[in-house]
C-alpha positions as CSV (number, residue, x, y, z in Angstrom):
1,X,29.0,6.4,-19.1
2,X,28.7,9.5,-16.7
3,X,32.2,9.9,-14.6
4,X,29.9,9.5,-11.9
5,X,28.5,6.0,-12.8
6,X,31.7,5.7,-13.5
7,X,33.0,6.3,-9.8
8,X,29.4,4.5,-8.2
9,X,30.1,1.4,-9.8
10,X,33.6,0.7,-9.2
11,X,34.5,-1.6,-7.2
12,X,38.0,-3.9,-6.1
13,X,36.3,-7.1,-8.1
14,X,37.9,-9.9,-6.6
15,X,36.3,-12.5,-9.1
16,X,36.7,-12.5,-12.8
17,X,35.4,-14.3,-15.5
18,X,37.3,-16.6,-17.9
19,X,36.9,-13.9,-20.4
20,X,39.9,-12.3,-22.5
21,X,40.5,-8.5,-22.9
22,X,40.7,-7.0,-26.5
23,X,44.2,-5.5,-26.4
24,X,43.0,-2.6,-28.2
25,X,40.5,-1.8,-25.4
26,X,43.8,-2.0,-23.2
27,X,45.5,0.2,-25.2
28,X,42.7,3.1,-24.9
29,X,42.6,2.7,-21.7
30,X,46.4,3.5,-21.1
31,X,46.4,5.9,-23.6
32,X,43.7,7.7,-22.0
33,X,44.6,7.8,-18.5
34,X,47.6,9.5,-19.7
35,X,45.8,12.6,-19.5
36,X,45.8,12.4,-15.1
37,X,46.6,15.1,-13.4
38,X,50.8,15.3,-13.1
39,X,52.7,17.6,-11.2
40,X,55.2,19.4,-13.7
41,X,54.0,17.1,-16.2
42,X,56.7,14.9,-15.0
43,X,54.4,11.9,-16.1
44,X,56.0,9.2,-13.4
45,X,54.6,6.7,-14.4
46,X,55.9,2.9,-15.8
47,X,53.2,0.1,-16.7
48,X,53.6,-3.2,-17.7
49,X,51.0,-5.4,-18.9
50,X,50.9,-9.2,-19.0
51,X,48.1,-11.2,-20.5
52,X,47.7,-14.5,-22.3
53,X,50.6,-17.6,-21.8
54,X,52.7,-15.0,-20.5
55,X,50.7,-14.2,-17.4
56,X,50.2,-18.3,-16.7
57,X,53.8,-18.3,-17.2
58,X,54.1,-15.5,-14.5
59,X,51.5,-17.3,-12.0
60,X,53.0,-20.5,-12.2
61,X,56.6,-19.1,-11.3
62,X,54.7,-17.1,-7.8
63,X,52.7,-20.5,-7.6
64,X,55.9,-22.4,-7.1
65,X,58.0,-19.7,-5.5
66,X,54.8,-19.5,-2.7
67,X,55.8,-23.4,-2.0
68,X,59.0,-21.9,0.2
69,X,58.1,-18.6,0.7
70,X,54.4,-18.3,1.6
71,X,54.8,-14.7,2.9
72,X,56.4,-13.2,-0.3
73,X,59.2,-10.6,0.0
74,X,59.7,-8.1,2.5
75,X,58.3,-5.0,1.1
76,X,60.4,-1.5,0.0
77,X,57.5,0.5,1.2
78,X,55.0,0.4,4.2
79,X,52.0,-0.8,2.2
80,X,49.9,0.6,5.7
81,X,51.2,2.5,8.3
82,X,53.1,0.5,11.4
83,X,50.8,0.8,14.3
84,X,47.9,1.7,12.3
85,X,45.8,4.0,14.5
86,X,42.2,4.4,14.8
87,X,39.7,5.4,12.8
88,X,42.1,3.9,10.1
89,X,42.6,0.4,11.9
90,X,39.0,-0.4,12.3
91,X,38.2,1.1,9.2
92,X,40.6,-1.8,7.8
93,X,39.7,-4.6,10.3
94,X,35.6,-4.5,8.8
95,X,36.6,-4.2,5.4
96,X,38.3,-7.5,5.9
97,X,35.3,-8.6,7.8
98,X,32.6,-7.6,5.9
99,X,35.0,-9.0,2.9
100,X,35.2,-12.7,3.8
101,X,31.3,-12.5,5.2
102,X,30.0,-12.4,1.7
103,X,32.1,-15.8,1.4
104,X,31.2,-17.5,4.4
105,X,34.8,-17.5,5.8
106,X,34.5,-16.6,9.4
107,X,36.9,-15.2,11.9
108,X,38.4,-18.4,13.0
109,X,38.7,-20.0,9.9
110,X,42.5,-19.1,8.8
111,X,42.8,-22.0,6.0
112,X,40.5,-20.3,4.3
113,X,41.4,-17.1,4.8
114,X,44.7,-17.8,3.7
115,X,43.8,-19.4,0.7
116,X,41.5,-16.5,-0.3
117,X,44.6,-14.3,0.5
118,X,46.7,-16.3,-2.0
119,X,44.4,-15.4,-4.5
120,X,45.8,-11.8,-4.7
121,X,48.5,-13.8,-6.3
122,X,47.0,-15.5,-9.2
123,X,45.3,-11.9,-10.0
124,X,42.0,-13.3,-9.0
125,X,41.7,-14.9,-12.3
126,X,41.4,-11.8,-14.1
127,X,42.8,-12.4,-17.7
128,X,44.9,-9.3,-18.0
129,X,47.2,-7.5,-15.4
130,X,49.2,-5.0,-14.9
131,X,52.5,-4.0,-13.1
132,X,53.1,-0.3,-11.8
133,X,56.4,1.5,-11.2
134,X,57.8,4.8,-10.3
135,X,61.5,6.4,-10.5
136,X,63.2,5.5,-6.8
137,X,64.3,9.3,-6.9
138,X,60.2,10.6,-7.1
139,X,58.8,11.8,-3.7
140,X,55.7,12.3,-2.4
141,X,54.0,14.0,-5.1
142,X,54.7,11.8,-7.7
143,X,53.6,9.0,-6.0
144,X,49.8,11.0,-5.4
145,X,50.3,11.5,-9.5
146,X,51.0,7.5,-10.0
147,X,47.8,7.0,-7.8
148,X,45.9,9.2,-10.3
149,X,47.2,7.5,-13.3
150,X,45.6,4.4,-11.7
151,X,42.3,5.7,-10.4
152,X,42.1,7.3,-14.3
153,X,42.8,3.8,-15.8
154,X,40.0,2.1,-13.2
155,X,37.5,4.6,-14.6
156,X,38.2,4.5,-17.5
157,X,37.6,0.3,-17.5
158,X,34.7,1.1,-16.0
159,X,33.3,2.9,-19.5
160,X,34.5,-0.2,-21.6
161,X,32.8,-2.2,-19.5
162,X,35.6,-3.9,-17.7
163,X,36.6,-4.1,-14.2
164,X,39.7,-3.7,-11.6
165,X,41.3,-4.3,-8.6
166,X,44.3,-2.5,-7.6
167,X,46.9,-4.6,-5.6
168,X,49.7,-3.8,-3.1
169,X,49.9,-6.9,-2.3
170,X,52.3,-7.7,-4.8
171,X,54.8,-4.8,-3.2
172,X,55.5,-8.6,-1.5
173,X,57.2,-10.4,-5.0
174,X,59.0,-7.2,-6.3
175,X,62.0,-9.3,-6.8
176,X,60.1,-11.4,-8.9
177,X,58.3,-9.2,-11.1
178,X,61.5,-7.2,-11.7
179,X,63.6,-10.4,-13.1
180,X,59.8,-11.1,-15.0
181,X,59.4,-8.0,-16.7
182,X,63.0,-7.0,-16.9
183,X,62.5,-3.3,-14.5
184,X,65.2,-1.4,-14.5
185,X,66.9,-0.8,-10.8
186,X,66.3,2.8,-11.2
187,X,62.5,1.9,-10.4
188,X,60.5,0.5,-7.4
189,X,57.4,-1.5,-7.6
190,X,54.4,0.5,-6.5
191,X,51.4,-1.7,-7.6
192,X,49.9,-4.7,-9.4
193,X,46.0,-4.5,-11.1
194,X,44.0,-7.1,-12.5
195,X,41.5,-6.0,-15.2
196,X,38.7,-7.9,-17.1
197,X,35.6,-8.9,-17.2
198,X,33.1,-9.5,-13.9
199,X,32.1,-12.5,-12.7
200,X,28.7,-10.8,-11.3
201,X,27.4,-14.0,-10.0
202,X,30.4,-14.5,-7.6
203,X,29.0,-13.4,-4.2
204,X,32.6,-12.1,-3.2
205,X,31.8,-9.1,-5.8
206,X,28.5,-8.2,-3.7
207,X,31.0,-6.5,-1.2
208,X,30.4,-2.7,-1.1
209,X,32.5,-1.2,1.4
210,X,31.4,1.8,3.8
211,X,32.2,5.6,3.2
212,X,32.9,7.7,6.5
213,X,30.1,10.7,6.8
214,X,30.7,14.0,4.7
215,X,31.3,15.5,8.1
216,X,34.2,13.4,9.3
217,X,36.5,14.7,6.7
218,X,35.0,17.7,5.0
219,X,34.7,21.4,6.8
220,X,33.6,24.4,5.0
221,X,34.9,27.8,5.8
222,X,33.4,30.9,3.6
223,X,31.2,28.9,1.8
């Protein structure tokens, strides 16, 4: 698969089928997105992967945990900006639309939304996940280099014929995933990922999200 295919045909899948991972393809994967860009070759970087009776284990403890605290966690990072402004606010507002259109969940129907919210939380049911963590004394950079150690590993699925969908939304149990996985302090929670196989018949996965014009964000000068 062409790096560009690879790019075309990824998407945030949102339905997964009742399919396991090979733990070897898992392993490649990692292994290869170790080559991502990294500032210094400082390599910030911390994954943990949870698949099998361990991740039922882990969604029945969220499962229960959601029973008294729907909302999760309050989270150690902004996942968006406060008072996001425009063209970035609308630009989220119709992904959300255009998301819970291709499920027939309309504006006024919070039940439902919520309950497609919730499942962020049981990854989807993707059959493999992943947890991702950077050093609380990184900056800036490092987080852009943990971003590309992700992007590499969702391209990378894409060539073993798997699929993703990267997840703030767990920045909301970071307590919980650190007593889980046993994190050290020393490291912050950037970023959960559920990876396996598509369901391609689910219409939730027919969502293909705009792209602003070349000419909103690109200028040439010399060229």
């Amino acid at each position: 698969m062409k790096v560009s295919e690879a790019l075309a045909s990824r998407i945030s899948a949102r339905a997964f089928l009742d399919k396991p991972v090979e733990k070897e393809k898992i392993m490649a994967i990692l292994e290869g997105a170790a080559r991502a860009p990294s500032g210094g070759n400082l390599q910030p970087w911390h994954v943990w992967v949870i698949a099998g009776e361990e991740l039922a284990r882990f969604k029945a403890l969220i499962a229960e945990r959601m029973k008294t605290t729907p909302g999760g966690e309050e989270t150690e990072y902004h996942i968006y900006p406060p008072n996001l402004k425009d063209p970035y606010r609308s630009r989220r507002y119709k992904c959300g639309e255009d998301l819970y259109a291709t499920i027939g969940i309309g504006r006024d129907n919070k039940p439902a939304r919520l309950m497609q919210l919730a499942k962020n939380y049981q990854f989807f049911g993707a059959p493999a996940a992943m947890f991702f963590a950077i050093d609380r004394d990184m900056q800036e950079g490092q987080w852009a280099d943990l971003g590309m150690y992700m992007q590499s590993i969702m391209l990378l699925a894409r060539e073993y014929g798997l699929h993703t969908c990267p997840q703030e939304a767990w920045a909301r149990w970071h307590s919980a995933i650190r007593e889980f996985v046993g994190m050290p302090p020393e490291l912050m929670l950037f970023s959960g990922l559920a990876i396996g196989y598509l369901d391609e018949a689910h219409p939730i996965n027919t969502l293909r999200t705009d792209r602003a014009p070349f000419d909103e964000y690109v200028s040439f000068r010399g060229l």
